[in-house]
PAGU-650948 format. One record per residue (C-alpha): residue number from 1; residue in one letter; x, y, z. Coordinates in Angstrom, 3 decimals, padded with zeros to 6 digits. Each point is the difference from the previous one (the first is absolute). Layout:
# residues N
@num: NUM, residuo: a, c1: X, c2: Y, c3: Z
...
# end
This chain:
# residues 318
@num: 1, residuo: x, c1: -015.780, c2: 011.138, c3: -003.411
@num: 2, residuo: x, c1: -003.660, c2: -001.411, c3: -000.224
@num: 3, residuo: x, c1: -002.945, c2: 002.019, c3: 000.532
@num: 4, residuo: x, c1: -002.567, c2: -002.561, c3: 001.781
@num: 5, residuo: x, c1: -003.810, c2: 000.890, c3: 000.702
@num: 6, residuo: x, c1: -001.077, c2: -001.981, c3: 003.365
@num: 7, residuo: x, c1: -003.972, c2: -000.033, c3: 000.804
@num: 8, residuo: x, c1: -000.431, c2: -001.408, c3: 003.319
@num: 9, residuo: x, c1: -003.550, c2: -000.217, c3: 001.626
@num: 10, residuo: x, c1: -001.772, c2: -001.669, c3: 002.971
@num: 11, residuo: x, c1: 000.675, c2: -003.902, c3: -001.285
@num: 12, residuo: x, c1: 002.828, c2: -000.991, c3: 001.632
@num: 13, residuo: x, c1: 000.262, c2: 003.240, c3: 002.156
@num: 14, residuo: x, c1: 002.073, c2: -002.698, c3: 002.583
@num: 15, residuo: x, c1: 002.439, c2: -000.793, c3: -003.111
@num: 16, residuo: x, c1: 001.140, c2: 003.280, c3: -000.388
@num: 17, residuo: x, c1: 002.577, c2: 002.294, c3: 001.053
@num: 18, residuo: x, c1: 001.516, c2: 003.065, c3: -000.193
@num: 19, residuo: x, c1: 003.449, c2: 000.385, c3: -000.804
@num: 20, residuo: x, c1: 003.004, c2: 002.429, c3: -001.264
@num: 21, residuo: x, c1: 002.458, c2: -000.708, c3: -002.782
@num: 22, residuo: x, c1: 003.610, c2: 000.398, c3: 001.410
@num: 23, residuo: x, c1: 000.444, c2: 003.093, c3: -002.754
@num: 24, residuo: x, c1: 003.091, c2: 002.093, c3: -000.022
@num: 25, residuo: x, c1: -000.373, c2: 003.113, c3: 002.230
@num: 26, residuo: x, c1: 001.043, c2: 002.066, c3: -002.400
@num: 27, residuo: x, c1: -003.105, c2: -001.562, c3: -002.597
@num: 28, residuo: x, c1: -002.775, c2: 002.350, c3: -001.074
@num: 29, residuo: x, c1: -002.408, c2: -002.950, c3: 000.856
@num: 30, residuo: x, c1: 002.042, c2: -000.837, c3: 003.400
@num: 31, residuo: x, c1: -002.984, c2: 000.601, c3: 001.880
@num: 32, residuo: x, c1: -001.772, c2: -002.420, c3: -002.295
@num: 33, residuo: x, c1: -002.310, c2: -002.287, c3: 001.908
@num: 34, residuo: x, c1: -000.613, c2: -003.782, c3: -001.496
@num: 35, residuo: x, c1: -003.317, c2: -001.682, c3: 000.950
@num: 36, residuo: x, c1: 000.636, c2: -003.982, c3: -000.681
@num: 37, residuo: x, c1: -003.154, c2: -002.494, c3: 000.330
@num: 38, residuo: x, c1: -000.215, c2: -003.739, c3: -000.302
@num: 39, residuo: x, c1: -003.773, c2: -000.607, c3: -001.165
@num: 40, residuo: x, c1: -001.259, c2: 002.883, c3: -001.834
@num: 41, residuo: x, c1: 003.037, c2: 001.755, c3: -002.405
@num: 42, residuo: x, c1: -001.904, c2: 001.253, c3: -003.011
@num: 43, residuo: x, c1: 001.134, c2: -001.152, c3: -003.429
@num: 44, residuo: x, c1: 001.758, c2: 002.801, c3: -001.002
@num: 45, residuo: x, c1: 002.664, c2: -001.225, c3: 002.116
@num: 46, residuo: x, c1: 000.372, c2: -002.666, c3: -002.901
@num: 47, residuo: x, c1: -000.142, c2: 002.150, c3: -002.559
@num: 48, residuo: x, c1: 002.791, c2: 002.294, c3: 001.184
@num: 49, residuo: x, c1: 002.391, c2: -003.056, c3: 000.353
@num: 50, residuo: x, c1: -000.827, c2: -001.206, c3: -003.315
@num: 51, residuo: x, c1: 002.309, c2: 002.157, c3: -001.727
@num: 52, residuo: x, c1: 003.172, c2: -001.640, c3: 002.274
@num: 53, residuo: x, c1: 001.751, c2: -003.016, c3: -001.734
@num: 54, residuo: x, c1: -001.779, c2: -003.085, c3: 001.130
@num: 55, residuo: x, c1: 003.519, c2: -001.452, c3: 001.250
@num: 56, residuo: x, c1: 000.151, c2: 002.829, c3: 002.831
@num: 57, residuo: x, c1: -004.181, c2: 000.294, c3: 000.916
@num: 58, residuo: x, c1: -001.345, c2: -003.266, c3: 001.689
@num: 59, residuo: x, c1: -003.270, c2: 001.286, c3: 000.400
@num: 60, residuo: x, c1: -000.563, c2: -002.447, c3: 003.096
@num: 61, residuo: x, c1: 002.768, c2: 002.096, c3: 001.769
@num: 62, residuo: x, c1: -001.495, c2: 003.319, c3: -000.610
@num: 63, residuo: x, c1: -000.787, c2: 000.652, c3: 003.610
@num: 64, residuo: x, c1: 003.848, c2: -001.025, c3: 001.112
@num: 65, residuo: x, c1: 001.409, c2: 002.212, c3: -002.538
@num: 66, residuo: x, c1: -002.353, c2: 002.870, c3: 000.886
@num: 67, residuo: x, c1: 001.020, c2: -000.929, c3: 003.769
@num: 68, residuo: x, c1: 003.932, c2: 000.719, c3: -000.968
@num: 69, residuo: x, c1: 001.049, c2: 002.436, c3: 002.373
@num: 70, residuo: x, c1: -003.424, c2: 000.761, c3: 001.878
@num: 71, residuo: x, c1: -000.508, c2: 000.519, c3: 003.523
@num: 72, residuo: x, c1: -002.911, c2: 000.030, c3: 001.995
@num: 73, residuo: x, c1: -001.478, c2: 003.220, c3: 000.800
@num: 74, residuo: x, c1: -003.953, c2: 000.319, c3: 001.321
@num: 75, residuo: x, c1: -003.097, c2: -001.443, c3: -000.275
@num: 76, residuo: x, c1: -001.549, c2: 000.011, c3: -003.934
@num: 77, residuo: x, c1: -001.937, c2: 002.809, c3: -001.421
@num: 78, residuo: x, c1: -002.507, c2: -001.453, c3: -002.737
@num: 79, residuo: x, c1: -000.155, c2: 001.914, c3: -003.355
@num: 80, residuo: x, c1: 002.106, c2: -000.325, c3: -003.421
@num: 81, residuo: x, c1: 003.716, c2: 001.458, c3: 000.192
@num: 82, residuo: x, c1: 002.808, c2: 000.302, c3: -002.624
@num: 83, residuo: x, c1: 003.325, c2: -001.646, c3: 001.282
@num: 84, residuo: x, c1: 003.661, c2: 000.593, c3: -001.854
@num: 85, residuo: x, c1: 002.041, c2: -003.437, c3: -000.050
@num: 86, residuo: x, c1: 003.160, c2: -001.289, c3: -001.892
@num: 87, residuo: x, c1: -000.671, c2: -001.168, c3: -003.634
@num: 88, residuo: x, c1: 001.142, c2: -003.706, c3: 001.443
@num: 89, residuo: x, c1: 002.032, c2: -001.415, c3: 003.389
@num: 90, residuo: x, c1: 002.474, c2: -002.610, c3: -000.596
@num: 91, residuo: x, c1: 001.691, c2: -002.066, c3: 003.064
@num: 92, residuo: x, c1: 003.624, c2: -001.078, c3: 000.201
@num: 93, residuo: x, c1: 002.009, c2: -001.607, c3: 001.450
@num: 94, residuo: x, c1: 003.322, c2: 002.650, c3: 000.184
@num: 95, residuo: x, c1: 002.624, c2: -001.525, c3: -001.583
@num: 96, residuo: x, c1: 002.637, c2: 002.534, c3: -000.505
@num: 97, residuo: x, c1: 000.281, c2: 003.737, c3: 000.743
@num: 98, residuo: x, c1: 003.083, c2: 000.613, c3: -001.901
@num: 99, residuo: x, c1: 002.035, c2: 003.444, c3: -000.045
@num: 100, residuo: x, c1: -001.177, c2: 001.683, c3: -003.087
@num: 101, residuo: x, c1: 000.870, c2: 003.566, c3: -001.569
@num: 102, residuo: x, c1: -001.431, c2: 002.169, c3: 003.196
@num: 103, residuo: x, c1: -002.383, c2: -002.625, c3: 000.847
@num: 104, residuo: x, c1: -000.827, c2: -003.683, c3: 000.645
@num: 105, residuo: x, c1: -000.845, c2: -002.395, c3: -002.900
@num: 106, residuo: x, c1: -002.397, c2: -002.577, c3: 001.738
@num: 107, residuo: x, c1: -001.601, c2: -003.113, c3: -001.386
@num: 108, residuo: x, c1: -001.784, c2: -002.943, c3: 001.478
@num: 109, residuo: x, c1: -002.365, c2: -002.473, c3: -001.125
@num: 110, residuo: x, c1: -003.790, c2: -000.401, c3: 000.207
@num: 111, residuo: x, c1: -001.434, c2: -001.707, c3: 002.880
@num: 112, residuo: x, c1: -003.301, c2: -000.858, c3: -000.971
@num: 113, residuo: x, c1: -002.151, c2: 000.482, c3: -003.563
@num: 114, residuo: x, c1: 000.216, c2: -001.963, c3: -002.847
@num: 115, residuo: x, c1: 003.286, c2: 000.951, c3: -000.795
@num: 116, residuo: x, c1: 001.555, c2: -000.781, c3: 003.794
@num: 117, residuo: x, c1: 003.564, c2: -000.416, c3: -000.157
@num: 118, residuo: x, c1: 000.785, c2: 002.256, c3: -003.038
@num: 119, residuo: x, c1: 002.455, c2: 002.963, c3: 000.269
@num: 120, residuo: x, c1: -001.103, c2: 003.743, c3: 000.517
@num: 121, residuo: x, c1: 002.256, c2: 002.776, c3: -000.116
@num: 122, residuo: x, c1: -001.787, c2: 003.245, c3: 001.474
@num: 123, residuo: x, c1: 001.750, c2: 003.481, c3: -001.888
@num: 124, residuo: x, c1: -000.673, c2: 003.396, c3: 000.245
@num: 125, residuo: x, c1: -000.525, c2: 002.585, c3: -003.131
@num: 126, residuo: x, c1: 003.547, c2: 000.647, c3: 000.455
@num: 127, residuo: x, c1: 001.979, c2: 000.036, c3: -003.319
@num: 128, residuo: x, c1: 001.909, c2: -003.481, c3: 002.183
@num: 129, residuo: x, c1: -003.007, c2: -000.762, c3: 001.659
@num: 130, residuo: x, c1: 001.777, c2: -000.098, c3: 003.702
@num: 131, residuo: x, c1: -001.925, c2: 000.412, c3: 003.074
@num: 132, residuo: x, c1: 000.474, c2: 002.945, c3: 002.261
@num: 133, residuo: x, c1: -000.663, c2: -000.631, c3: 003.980
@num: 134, residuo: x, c1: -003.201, c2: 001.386, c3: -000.439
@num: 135, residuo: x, c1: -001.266, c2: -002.000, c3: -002.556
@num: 136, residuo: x, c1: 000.463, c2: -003.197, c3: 001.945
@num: 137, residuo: x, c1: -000.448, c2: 001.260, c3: 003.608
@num: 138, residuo: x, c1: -002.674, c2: -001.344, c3: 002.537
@num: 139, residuo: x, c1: -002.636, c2: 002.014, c3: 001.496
@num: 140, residuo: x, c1: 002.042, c2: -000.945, c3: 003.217
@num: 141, residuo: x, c1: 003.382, c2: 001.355, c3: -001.903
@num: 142, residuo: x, c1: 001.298, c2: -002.588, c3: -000.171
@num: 143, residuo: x, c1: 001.356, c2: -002.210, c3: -003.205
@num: 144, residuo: x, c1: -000.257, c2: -003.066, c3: -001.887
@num: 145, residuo: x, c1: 002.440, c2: -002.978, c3: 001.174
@num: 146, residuo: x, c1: 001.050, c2: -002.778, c3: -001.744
@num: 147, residuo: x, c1: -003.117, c2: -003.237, c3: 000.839
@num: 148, residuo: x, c1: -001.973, c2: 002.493, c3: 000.738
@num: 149, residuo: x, c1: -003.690, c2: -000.369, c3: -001.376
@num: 150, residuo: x, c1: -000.698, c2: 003.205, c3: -001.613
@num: 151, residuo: x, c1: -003.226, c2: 001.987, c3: -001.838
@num: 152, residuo: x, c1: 001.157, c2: 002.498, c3: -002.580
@num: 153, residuo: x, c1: -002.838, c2: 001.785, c3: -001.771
@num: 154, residuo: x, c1: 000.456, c2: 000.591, c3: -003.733
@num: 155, residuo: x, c1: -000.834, c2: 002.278, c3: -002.589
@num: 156, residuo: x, c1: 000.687, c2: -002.359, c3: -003.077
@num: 157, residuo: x, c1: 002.529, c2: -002.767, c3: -001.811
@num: 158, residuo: x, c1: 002.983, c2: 001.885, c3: -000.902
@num: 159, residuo: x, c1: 002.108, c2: -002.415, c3: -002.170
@num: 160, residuo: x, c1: 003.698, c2: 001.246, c3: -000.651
@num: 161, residuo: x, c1: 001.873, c2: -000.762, c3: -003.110
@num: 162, residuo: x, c1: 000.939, c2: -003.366, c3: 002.164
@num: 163, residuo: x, c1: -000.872, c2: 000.277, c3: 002.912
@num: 164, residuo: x, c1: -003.898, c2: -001.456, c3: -000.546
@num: 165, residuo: x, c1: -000.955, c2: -000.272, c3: 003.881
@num: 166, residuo: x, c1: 000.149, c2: 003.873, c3: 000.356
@num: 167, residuo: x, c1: -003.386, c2: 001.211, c3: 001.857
@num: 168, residuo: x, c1: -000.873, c2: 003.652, c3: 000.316
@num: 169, residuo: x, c1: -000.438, c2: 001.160, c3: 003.873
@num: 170, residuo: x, c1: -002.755, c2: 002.354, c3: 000.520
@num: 171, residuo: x, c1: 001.539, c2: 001.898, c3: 002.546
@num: 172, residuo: x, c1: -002.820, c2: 001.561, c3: 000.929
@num: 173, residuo: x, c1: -000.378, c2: -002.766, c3: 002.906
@num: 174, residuo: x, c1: 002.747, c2: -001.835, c3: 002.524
@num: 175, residuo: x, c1: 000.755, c2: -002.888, c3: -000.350
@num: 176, residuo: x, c1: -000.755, c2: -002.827, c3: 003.000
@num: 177, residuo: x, c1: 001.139, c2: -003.217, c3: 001.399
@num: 178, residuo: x, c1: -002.123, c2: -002.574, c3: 000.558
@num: 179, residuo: x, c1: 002.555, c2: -002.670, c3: 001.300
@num: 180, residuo: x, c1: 003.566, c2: -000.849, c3: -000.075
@num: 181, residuo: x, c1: 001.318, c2: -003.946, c3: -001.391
@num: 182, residuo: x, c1: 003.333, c2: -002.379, c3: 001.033
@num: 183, residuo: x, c1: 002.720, c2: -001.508, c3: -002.059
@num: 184, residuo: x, c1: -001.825, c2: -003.500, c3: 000.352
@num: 185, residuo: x, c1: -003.077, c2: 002.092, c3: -001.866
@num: 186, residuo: x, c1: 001.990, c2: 001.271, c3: -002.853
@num: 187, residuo: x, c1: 001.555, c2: -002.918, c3: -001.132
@num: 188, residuo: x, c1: -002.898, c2: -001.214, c3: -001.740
@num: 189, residuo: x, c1: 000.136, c2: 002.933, c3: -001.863
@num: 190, residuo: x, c1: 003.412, c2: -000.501, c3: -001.322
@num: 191, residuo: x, c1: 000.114, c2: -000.265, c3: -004.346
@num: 192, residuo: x, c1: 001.253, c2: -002.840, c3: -001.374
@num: 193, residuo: x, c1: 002.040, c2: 000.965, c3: -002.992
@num: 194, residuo: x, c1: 002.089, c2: -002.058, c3: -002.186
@num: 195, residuo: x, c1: 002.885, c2: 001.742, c3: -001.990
@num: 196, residuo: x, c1: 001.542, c2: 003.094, c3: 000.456
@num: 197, residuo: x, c1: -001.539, c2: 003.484, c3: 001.562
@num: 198, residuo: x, c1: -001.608, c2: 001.410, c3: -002.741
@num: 199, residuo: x, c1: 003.123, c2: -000.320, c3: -002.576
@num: 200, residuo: x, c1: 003.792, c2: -000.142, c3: 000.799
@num: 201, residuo: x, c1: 001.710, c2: 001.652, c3: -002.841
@num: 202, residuo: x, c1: 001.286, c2: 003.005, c3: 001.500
@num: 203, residuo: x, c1: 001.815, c2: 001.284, c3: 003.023
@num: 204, residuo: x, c1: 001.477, c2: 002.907, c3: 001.553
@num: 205, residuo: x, c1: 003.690, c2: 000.628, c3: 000.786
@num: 206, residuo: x, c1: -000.277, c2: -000.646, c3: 003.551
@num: 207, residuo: x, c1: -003.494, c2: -002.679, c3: -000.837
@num: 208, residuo: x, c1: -000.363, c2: -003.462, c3: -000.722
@num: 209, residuo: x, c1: -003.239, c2: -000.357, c3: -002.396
@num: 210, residuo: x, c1: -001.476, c2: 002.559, c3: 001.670
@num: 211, residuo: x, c1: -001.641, c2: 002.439, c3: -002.893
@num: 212, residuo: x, c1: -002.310, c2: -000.157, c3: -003.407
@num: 213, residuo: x, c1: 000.343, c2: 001.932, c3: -002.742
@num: 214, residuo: x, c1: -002.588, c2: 002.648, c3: -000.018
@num: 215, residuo: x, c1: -001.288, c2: -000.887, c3: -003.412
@num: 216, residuo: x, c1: -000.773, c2: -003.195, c3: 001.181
@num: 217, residuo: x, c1: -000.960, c2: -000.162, c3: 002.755
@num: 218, residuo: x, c1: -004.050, c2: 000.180, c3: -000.292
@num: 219, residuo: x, c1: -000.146, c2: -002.915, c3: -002.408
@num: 220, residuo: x, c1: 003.079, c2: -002.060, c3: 002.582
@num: 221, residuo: x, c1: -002.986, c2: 001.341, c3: 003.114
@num: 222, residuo: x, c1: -002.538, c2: -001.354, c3: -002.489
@num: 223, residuo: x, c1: 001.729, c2: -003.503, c3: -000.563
@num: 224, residuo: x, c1: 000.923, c2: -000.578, c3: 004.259
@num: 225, residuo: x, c1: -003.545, c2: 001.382, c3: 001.039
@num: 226, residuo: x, c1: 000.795, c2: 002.899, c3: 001.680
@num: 227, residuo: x, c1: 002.503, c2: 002.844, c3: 001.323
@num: 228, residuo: x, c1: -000.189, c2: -001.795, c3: 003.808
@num: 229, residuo: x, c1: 000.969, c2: -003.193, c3: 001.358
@num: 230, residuo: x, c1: 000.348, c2: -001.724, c3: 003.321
@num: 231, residuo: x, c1: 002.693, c2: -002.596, c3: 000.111
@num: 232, residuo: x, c1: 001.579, c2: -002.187, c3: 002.784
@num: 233, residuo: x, c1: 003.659, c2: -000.209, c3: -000.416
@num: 234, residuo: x, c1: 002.634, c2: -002.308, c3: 002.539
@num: 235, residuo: x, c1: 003.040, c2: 001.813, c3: -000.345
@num: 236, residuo: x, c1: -000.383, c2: 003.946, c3: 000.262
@num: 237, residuo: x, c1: 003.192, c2: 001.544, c3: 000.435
@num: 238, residuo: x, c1: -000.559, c2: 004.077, c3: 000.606
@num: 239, residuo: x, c1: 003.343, c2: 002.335, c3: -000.928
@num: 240, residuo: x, c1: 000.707, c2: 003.538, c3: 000.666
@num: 241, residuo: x, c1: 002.783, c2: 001.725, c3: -002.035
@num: 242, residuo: x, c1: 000.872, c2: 003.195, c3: -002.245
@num: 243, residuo: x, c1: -001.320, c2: 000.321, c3: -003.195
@num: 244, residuo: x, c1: 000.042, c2: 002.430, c3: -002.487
@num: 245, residuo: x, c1: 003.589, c2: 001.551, c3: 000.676
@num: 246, residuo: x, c1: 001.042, c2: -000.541, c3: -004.227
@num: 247, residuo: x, c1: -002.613, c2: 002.199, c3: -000.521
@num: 248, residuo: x, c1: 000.241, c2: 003.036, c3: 002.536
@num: 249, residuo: x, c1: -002.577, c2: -001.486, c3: 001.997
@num: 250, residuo: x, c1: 001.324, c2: -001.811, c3: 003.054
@num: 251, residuo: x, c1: -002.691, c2: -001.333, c3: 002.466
@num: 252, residuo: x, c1: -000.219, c2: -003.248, c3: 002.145
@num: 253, residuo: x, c1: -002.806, c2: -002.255, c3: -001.626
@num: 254, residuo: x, c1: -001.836, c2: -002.826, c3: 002.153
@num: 255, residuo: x, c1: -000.916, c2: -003.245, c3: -002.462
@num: 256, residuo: x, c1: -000.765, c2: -003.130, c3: 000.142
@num: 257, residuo: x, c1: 001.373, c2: -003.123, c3: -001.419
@num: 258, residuo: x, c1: -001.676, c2: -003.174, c3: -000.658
@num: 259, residuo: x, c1: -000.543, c2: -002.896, c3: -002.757
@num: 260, residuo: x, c1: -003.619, c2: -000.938, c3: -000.711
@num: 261, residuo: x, c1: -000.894, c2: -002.945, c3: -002.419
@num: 262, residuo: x, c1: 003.764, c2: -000.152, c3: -001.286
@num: 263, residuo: x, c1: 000.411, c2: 003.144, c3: -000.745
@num: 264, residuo: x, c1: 002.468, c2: 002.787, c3: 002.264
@num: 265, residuo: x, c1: -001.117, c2: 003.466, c3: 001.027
@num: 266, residuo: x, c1: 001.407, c2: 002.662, c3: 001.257
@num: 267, residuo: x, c1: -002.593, c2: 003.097, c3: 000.447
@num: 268, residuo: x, c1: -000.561, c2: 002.793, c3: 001.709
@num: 269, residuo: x, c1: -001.912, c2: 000.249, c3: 003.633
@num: 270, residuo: x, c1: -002.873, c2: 003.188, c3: 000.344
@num: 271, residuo: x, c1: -001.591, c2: -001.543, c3: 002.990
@num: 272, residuo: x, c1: 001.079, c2: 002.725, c3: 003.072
@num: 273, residuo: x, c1: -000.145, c2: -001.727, c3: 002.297
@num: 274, residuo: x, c1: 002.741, c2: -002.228, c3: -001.196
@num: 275, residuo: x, c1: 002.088, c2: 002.838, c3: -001.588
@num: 276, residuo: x, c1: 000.204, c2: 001.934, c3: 003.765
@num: 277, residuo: x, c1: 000.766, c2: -003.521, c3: 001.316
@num: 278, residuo: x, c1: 003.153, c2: -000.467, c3: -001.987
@num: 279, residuo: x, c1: 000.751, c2: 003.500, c3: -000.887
@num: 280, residuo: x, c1: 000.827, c2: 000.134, c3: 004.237
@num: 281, residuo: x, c1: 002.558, c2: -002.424, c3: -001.002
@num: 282, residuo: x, c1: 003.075, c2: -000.553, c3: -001.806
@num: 283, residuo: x, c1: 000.207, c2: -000.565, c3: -003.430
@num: 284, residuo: x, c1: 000.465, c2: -003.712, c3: -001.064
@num: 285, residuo: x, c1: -001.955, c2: -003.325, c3: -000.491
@num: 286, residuo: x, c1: -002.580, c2: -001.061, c3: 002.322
@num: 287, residuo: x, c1: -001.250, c2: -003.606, c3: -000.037
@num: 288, residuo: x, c1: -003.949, c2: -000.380, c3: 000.597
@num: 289, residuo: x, c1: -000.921, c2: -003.494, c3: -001.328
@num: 290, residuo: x, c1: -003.718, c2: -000.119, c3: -000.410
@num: 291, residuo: x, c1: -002.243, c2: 002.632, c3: -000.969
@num: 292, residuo: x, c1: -003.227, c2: 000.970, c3: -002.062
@num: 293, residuo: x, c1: 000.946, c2: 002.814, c3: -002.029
@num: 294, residuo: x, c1: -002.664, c2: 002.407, c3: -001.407
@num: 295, residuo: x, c1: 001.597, c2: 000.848, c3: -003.679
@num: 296, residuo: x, c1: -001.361, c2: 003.026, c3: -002.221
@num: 297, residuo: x, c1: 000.920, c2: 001.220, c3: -003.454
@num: 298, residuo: x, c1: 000.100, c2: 003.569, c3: 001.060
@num: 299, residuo: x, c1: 000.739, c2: 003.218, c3: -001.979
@num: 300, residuo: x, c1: 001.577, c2: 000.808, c3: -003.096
@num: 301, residuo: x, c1: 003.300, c2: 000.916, c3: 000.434
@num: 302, residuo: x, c1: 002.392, c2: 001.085, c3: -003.015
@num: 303, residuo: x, c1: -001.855, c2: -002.435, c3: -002.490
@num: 304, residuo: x, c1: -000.116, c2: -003.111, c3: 002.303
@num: 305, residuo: x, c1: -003.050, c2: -001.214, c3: 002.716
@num: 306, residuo: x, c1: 001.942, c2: -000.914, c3: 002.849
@num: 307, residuo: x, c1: -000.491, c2: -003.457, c3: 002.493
@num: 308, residuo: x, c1: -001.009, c2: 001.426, c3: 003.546
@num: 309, residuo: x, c1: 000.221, c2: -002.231, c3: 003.152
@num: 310, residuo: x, c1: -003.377, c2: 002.069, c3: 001.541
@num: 311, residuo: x, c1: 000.367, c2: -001.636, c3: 003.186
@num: 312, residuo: x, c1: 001.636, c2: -002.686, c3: 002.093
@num: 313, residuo: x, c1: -001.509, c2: -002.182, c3: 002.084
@num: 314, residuo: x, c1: 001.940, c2: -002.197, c3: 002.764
@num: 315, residuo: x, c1: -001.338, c2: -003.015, c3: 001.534
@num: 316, residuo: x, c1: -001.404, c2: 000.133, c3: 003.565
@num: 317, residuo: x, c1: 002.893, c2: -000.651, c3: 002.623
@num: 318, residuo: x, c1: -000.426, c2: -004.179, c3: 001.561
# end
């Protein structure tokens, strides 16, 4: 969190107002009160954000990322007051919420900034970085959806060995939507990617190219551009079987088939939603035909990164 000194006198006394940061209740600044102006912020408002990278601190936006969660209490009190805020804010658009460990694995990408339309990945300082309920809930309770537009205050980049979108949470503060997107607005969002996903040396005994050898995988994540990827595929085909029994491990596995730029893949499918969906079924293939697929090189798992399908997403009904 950032410490941030506001003076606010009688020039633009109209400008100003008094609001509250949406702090957890159980916060020893909960009670916090934020003063925001629009004429008269004194400079050490500057200062304090010159220590964030430049890439996450438009300095034109300072009174929309101070505004993140406010709400409008009473009429302004002049006088200097000390405010606690997140380190940074970045907006999303949610592209996955996949089942992870305990938790949820989200990602998105940026909406706005000089880096719109890269990937972030918010974690936790769990050893796996999964997100607990709490971590991601609204003030309102509730949760992230996928296309929603969503603020998640953070405490700092995070990089994993791979996975170089990671972004600390401070979970000091909820997180809040600010809008919600359609199918028609994430295709231009779609990567266009030549070649295979990431590398397609390996796969698992009930897989089609769907893992990396651990000991690779940062430079393969290095070489494709990232450990996320939003592709648009034509011939989805989702199956639900056993797997695992050769190994004292029997359990019915949802995944999804497809071939993308010539190549076949069979991977599996963390997006709940879509696992409940077919799990109420019975086991066998399931033709979808078009989709965009959210992939992720998740976890290490027994020496090998593992392809993810993060989330599914299904073309509005004609």
């Amino acid at each position: 969190m950032a410490v941030i000194r506001l003076q606010i006198s009688e020039v633009g006394w109209s400008a100003f107002q008094l609001r509250r940061f949406h702090l957890r209740s159980n916060d020893e600044v909960a009670l916090a009160t934020m003063f925001i102006g629009f004429a008269n912020l004194a400079h050490e408002m500057v200062d304090t954000f010159s220590s964030i990278p430049r890439t996450y601190r438009p300095i034109e936006t300072l009174a929309s990322i101070l505004m993140y969660g406010c709400a409008l209490t009473r009429d302004i009190v002049l006088g200097d007051f000390t405010v606690t805020v997140p380190k940074y804010i970045l907006s999303i658009i949610c592209l996955a919420k996949s089942r992870k460990t305990s938790g949820r694995c989200v990602a998105g990408k940026l909406v706005d900034g000089p880096n719109k339309g890269h990937w972030i990945r918010p974690v936790s300082g769990r050893p796996s970085g999964e997100l607990s309920e709490d971590d991601r809930r609204f003030e309102n309770g509730e949760f992230p959806a996928l296309f929603d537009v969503i603020n998640v205050p953070m405490k700092a980049v995070s990089p994993h060995a791979y996975q170089i979108e990671n972004h600390l949470i401070d979970d000091s503060f909820h997180w809040a939507k600010t809008g919600q997107v359609a199918w028609a607005d994430i295709l231009p969002l779609v990567d266009q990617i030549e070649g295979p996903l990431w590398e397609n040396w390996s796969s698992s005994t009930s897989g089609v190219n769907d893992r990396v050898d651990e000991p690779r995988a940062a430079n393969v994540v290095k070489a494709f551009g990232g450990s996320l990827c939003l592709i648009h595929v034509t011939n989805l085909t989702i199956s639900v079987s056993v797997e695992g029994a050769a190994f004292q491990n029997a359990k019915r596995k949802v995944r999804g088939e497809f071939q993308y730029s010539g190549h076949n893949y069979r991977v599996a499918i963390t997006d709940p939603k879509i696992e409940n969906q077919y799990f109420a079924g019975k086991d066998g293939d399931y033709a979808v035909g078009e989709a965009l697929l959210c992939m992720s090189l998740g976890d290490a798992y027994n020496g090998y990164a593992y392809k993810l399908i993060a989330a599914v997403f299904l073309p509005p009904a004609a």
